[in-house]
C-alpha positions in Angstrom: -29.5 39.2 -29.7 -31.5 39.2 -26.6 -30.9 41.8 -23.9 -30.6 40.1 -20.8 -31.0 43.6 -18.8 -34.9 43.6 -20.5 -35.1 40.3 -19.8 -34.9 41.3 -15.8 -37.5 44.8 -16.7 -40.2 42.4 -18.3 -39.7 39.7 -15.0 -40.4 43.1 -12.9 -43.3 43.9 -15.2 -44.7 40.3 -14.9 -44.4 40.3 -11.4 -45.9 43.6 -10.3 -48.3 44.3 -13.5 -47.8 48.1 -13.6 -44.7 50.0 -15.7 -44.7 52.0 -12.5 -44.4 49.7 -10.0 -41.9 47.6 -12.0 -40.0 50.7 -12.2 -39.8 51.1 -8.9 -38.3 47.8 -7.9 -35.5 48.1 -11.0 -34.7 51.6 -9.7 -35.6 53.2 -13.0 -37.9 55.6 -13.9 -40.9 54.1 -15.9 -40.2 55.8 -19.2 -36.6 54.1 -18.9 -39.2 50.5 -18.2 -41.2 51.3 -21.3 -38.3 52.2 -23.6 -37.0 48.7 -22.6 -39.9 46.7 -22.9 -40.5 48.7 -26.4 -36.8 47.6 -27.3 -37.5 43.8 -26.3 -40.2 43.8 -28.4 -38.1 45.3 -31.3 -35.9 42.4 -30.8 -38.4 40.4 -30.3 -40.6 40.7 -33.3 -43.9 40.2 -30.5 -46.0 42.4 -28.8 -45.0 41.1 -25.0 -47.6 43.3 -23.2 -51.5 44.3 -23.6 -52.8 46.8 -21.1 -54.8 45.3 -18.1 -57.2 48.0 -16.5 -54.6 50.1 -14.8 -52.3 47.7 -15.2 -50.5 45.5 -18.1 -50.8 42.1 -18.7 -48.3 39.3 -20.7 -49.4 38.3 -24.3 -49.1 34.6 -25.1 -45.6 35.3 -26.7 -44.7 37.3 -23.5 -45.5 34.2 -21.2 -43.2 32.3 -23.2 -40.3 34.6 -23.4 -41.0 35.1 -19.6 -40.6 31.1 -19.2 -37.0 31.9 -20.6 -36.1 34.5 -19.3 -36.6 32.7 -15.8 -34.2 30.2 -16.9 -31.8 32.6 -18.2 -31.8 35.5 -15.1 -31.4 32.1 -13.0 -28.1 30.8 -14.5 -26.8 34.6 -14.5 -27.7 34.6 -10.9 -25.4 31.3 -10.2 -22.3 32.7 -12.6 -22.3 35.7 -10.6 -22.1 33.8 -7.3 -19.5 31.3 -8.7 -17.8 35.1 -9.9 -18.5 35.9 -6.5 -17.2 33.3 -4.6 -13.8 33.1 -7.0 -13.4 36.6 -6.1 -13.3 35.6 -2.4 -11.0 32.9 -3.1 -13.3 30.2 -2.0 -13.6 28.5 -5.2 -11.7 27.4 -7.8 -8.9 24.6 -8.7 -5.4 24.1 -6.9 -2.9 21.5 -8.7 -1.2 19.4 -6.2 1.7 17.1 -7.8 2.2 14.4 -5.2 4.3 11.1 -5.1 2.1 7.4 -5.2 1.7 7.0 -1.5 1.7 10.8 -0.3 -1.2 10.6 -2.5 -2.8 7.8 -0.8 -1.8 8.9 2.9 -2.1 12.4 3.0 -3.6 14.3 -0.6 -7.0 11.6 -0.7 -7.8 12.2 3.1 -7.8 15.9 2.1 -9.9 15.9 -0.4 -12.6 14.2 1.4 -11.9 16.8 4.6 -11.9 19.9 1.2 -15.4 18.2 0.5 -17.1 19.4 3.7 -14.9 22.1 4.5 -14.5 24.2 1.3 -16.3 22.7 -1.2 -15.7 24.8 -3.8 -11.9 24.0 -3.8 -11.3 21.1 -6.4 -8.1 19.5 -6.6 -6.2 18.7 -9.6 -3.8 15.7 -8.8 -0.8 14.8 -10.7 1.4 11.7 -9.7 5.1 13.1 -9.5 7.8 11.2 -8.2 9.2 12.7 -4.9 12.1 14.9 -6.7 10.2 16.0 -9.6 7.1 17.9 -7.7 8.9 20.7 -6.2 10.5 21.4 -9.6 6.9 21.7 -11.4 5.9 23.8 -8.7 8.9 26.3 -9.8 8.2 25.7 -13.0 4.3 26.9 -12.1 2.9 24.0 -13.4 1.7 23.0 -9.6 0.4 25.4 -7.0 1.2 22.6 -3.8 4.0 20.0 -3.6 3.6 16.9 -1.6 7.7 16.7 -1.5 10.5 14.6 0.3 13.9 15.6 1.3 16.7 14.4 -0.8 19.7 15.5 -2.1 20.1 18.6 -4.0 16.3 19.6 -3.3 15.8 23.3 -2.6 16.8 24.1 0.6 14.6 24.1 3.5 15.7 28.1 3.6 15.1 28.9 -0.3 13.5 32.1 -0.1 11.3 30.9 -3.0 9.2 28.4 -1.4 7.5 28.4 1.6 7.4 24.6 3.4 4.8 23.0 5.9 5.5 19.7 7.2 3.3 16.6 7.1 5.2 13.8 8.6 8.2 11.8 8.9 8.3 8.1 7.6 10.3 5.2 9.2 11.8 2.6 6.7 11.6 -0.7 7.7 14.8 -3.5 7.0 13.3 -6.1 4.5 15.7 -9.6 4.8 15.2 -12.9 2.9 13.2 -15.3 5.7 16.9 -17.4 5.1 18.8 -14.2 6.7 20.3 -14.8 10.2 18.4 -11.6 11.0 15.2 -12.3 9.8 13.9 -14.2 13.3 15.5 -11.6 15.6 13.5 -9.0 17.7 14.2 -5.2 17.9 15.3 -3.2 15.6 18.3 -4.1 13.0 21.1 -2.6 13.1 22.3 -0.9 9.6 25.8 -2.0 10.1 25.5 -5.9 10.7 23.8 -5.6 7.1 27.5 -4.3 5.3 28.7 -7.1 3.3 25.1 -7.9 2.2 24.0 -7.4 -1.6 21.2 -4.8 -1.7 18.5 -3.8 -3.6 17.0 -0.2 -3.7 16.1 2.7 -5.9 17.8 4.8 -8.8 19.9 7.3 -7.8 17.4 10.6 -8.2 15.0 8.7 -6.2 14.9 10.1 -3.0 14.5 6.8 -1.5 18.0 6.0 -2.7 19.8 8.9 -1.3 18.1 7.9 2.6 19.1 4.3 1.9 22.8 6.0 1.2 22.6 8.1 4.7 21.7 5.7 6.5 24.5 3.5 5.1 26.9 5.8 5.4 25.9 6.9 9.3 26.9 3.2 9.6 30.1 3.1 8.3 29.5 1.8 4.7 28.7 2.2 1.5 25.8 -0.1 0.2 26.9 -2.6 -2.5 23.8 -1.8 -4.5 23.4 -4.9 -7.6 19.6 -4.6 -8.2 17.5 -1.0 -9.0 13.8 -0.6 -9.0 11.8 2.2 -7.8 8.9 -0.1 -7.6 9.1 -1.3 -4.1 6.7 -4.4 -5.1 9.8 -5.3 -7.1 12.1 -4.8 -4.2 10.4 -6.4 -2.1 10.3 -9.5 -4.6 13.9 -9.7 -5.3 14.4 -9.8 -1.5 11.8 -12.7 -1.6 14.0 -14.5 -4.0 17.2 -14.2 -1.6 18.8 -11.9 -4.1 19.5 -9.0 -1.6 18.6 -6.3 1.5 16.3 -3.2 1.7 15.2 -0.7 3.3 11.8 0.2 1.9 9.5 3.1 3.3 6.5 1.6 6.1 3.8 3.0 3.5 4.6 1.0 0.3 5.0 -2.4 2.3 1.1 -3.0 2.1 0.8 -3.2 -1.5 3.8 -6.1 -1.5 3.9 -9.9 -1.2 5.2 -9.5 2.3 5.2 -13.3 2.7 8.5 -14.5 1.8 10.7 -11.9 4.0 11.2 -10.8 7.1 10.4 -7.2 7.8 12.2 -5.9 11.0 12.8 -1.6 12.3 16.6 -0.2 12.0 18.4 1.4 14.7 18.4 4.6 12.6 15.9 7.5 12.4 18.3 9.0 9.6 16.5 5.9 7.7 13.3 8.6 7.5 11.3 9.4 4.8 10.8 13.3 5.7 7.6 14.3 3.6 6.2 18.2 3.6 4.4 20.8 1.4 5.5 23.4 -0.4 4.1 26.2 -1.9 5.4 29.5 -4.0 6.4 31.7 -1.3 3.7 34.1 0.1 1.0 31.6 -2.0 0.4 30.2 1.7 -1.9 33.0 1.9 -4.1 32.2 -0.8 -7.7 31.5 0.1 -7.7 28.5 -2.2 -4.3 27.2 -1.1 -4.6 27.9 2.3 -7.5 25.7 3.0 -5.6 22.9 1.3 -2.5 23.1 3.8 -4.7 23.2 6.4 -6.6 19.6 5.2 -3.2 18.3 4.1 -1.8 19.0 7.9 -4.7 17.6 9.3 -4.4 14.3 7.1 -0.7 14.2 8.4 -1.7 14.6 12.4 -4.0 11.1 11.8 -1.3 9.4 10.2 0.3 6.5 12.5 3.9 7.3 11.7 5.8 5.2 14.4 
């Protein structure tokens, strides 16, 4: 095996053809040089040097060696400044588990901001459902959380997470285009929509517990008969004049929006309240922090009226 510290003496050697002068530059004395080089040639099995005048001088098989030694010194150069730059925190990989479209609004923006601001942050992204993300960040298989409120989440005080928030969703009222609502202007109001069949999420979706809230703030509970937490498939079933929803602004785009109508409630408890959380005191990390910071400023661009 090949010493990579007489790898950097015969480099010096090459470079200023005297033991001495090498010396100097590797803060050594020149018998520690020439105990080296005699070493390197022991492992070798060449003569790497061939005196020069004063001086010395690379045999053939030195010249070669040299070639790889240059390659070799240079990729321990670079793993000592990716050590380096781990060390200051500025590199390295954060997990993020995220829902679908706190992914697309939020978590993909910051990853193109991470690109130019702290490049050597990469992001692992795993696709959580909104309930599920702040337990795998207990669980520390996530070091960020791209979370939403809902029922029996860990409190906004729990001493063992530390929450930022991003931004607060409206849902929008999605009617058949045969509903006596659909044609109206101005925001719909929760309670005319009572006696109506609706269609929403499972409960353990958040979705399904602001859909309850805002239900019950009116005065009723929903009469739920269809489930889905695909909001394409919501939005179809409304389509097909089987029911109500209220479905979250962000996953209308991605539905056939051309069968119902799709109005504003007179609610803001219908709000999709979306933040990040991290292991409290992890705020602090020099990987994680850098992240919040991208993730926040994704949030401030978001239209979220």
């Amino acid at each position: 095996m090949i010493d990579a510290r007489r790898l950097r003496t015969l480099r010096a050697v090459a470079d200023h053809r005297t033991v001495t002068a090498a010396a100097a530059a590797l803060y050594l004395t020149p018998s520690a040089v020439s105990q080296q080089l005699a070493a390197l040639e022991q492992e070798t099995g060449h003569h790497l040097l061939a005196r020069d005048g004063r001086g010395v001088r690379l045999t053939a098989a030195g010249e070669i060696l040299l070639g790889h030694a240059d390659a070799v010194l240079a990729q321990l150069e670079r793993a000592e400044a990716d050590l380096a730059a781990y060390s200051a925190g500025v590199a390295g990989e954060v997990t993020v588990a995220a829902f679908a479209t706190g992914i697309a609004l939020v978590l993909a923006p910051a990853i193109t901001e991470l690109a130019g601001t702290a490049p050597g942050v990469r992001l692992k992204v795993l696709d959580a459902e909104g309930d599920a993300s702040l337990p795998m960040l207990l669980d520390g298989q996530a070091d960020i959380a791209v979370a939403v409120e809902y029922r029996g989440a860990p409190r906004a005080d729990d001493q063992r997470l530390t929450r930022v928030p991003l931004y607060a969703e409206p849902f929008r009222a999605v009617l058949p285009l045969g509903h006596p609502l659909a044609a109206g202007e101005g925001p719909v109001a929760v309670a005319d929509l009572a006696a109506e069949p609706w269609i929403g999420p499972y409960p353990g979706n958040p979705c399904h517990d602001v859909v309850l809230l805002a239900c019950e703030h009116a005065g009723f509970q929903p009469r739920l008969l269809h489930s889905s937490d695909d909001f394409r498939a919501v939005v179809a079933l409304a389509s097909a004049g089987a029911g109500v929803a209220l479905v979250p602004r962000s996953a209308l785009p991605g539905a056939d929006l051309s069968a119902v109508a799709v109005r504003p409630v007179d609610t803001e408890l219908a709000t999709r309240k979306v933040f990040a959380a991290v292991r409290a005191g992890a705020e602090h990390h020099p990987l994680i922090a850098p992240v919040l910071t991208a993730l926040t400023d994704a949030a401030r661009s978001l239209d979220t009226q």
